[in-house]
C-alpha positions in Angstrom: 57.6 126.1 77.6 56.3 126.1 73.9 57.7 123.5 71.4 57.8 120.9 73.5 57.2 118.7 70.9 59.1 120.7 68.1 62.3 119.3 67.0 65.3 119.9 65.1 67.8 117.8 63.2 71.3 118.5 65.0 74.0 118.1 62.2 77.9 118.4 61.8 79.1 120.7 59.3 78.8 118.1 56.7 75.1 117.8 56.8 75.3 114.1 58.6 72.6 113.8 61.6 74.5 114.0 64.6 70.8 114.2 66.7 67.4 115.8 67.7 66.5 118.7 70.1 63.8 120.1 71.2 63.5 123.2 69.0 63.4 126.5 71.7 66.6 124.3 73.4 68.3 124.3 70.4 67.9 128.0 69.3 69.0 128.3 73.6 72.2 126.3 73.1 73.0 127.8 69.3 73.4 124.5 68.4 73.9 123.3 64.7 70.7 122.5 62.8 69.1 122.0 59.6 67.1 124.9 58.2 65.4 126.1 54.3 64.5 129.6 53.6 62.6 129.6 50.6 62.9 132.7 48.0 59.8 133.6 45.8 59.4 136.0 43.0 56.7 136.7 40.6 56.8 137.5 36.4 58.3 141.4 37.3 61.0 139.6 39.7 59.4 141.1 43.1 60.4 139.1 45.9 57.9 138.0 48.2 58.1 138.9 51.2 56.6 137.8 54.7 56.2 140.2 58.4 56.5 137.4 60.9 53.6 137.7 62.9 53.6 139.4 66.3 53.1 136.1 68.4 56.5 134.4 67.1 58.8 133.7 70.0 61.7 135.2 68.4 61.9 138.2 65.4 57.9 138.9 66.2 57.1 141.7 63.5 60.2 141.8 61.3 60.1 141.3 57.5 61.8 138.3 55.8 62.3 135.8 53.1 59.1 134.1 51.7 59.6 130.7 54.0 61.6 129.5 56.2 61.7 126.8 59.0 63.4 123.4 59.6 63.0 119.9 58.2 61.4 117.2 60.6 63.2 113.8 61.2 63.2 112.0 58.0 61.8 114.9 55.6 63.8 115.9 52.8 64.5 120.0 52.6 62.3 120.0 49.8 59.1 118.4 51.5 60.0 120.6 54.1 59.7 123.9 52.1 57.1 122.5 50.1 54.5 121.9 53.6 55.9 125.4 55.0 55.1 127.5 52.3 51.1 125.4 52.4 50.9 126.2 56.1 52.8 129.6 56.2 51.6 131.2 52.6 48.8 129.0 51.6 51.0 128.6 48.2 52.1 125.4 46.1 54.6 126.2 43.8 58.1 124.9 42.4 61.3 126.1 44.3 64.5 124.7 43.6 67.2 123.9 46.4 69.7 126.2 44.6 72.8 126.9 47.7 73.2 126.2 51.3 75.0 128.5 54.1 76.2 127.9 57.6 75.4 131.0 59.6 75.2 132.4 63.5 73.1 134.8 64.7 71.8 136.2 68.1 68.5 136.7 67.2 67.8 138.2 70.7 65.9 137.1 73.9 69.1 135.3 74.1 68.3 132.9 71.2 70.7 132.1 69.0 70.1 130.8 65.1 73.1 128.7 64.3 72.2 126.6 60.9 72.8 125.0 58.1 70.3 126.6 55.4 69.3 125.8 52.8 67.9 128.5 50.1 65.3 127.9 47.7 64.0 129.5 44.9 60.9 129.6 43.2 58.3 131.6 40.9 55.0 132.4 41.1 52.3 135.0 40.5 49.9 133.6 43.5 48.3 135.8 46.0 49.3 134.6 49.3 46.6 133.2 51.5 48.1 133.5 54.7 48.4 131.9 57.8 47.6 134.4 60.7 49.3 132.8 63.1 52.6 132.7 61.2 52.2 135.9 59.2 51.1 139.2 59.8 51.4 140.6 56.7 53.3 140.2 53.2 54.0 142.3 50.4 55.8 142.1 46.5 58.9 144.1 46.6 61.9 145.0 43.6 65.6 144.0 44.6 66.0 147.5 44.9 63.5 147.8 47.1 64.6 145.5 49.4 68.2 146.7 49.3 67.4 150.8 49.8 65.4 149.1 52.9 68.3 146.9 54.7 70.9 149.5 54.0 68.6 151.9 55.9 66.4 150.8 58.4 68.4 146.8 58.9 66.0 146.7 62.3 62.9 145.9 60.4 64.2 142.7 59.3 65.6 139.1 60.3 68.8 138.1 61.1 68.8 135.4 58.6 67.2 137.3 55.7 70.3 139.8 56.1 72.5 137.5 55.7 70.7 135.6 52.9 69.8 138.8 50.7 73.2 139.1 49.7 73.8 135.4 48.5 70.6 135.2 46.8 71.4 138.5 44.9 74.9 137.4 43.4 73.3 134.2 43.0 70.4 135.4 40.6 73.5 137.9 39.0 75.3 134.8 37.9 71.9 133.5 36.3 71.9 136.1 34.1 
C-alpha cells in the first residue's frame, strides 16, 4: 500500500499523544489524529484556494483550503503548516494558529477523516508555485465566491473545507 512510512499522531480529545499510525490505516480506522488546514488571503481578502491533484488517494480533484496535512512526531502545528505550504504551494508566509475543531467525515473509498484541526491564517500577495503532485490547480476567490459555490455545487469540494468555511467565516466576522 502507499504511506507505508507516513504517520499520524493519534491523540485523545485533549490533544495529549495517545500514539502513531500509519497514515492510510488511520484514515481506514477513523481514528483521532492531529491535523492543520491553513487559510490564506491576499490585500482584497480572496482566499486561496488549492484543487487537490488527481493522484491523491482520497478527494482527487476537489477544491479546498490553502494547506492542509498532519504534523509529524515531534513537529509543532506551526512547523508543520509552515513545510506544507513550501512543499504544497511553494509559499513562505506568516499564518497564525487562530482555532481548532474536532470533526468526522467519510471522505469516501471508505476513508474516514476523524481530527483534531487546527486552522491557520495567514496573508499574502504571492503567486503560488505549485507542487504538481499535490496540486492541480489553484485560484484567488471572494468569500462570496466561495459561499455561492458550496451552497450550490458542495461536490466540488472537501469534506473538511465544508466544514471549516463556516468557522473561518464567523471567525474573521468577529475580527472585524
Amino acid at each position: 500500500m502507499l504511506f507505508m512510512d507516513e504517520f499520524v499522531v493519534l491523540i485523545d480529545n485533549d490533544d495529549n499523544q495517545i500514539g502513531l499510525m500509519e497514515k492510510m490505516q488511520a484514515h481506514q480506522q477513523g481514528v483521532l489524529h492531529r491535523a492543520f488546514s491553513v487559510f490564506v488571503f491576499n490585500d482584497n481578502n480572496e482566499m486561496l484556494l488549492q484543487q487537490r491533484a488527481l493522484s491523491k488517494y482520497h478527494s482527487p480533484g476537489l477544491w479546498t483550503n490553502t494547506c492542509c496535512s498532519h504534523p509529524r512526531d515531534g513537529e509543532s502545528y506551526l512547523a508543520a503548516a509552515q513545510r506544507r505550504m513550501m512543499e504544497e504551494m511553494g509559499l513562505q508566509c506568516d499564518v497564525e494558529d487562530k482555532f481548532s475543531f474536532i470533526y468526522k467525515a467519510n471522505v469516501g473509498l471508505g476513508l474516514v477523516e476523524h481530527e483534531l484541526d487546527h486552522v491557520f491564517i495567514g496573508r499574502t500577495n504571492q503567486i503560488p508555485v505549485i507542487n504538481k503532485k499535490e496540486v492541480e490547480s489553484w485560484r484567488y476567490s471572494s468569500m462570496d465566491e466561495v459561499r455561492h459555490d458550496l451552497k450550490y455545487h458542495p461536490e466540488l469540494f472537501t469534506e473538511w473545507f465544508k466544514i471549516a468555511f463556516d468557522r473561518v467565516e464567523c471567525y474573521l466576522s468577529m475580527m472585524k
